[in-house]
C-alpha positions in Angstrom: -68.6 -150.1 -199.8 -68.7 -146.7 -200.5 -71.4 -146.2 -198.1 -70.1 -148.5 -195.3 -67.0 -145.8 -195.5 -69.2 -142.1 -195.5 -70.8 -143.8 -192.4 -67.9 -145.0 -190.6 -66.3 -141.1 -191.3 -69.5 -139.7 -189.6 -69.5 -142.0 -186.9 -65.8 -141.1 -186.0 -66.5 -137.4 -185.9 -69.3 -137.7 -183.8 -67.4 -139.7 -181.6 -64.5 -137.0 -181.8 -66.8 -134.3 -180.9 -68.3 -136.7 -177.8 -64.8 -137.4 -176.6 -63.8 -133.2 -176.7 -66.4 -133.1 -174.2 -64.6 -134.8 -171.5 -66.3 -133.4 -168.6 -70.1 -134.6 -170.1 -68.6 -138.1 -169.8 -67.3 -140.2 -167.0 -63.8 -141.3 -167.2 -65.2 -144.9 -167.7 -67.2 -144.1 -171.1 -64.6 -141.7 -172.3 -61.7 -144.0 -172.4 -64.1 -146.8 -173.9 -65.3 -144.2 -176.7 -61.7 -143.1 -176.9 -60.9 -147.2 -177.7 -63.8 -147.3 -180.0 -62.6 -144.7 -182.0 -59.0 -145.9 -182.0 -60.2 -148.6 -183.4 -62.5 -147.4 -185.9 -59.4 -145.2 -187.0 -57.4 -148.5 -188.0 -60.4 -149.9 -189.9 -60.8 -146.4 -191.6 -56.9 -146.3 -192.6 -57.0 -150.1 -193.7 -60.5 -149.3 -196.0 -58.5 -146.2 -197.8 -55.4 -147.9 -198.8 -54.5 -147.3 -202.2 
């Protein structure tokens, strides 16, 4: 588990980075990163309940 969470925390700031980039992206692929990552957030949150 502990690994399924260190790889969902680099995967989200990779994706952060990607989406700061806005103009290297189309508007399509940026709002569907942006969802992806929204996403990913809520699983992140639920996983580090204590």
């Amino acid at each position: 588990m502990k690994r399924f969470r260190m790889i969902l925390d680099v995967v989200m700031t990779l994706l952060f980075i990607i989406l700061m980039g806005y103009y290297a992206t189309e508007n399509e692929v940026h709002e569907i990163l942006g969802t992806i990552t929204f996403i990913l957030f809520i699983i992140h949150h639920v996983l580090n309940i204590k």
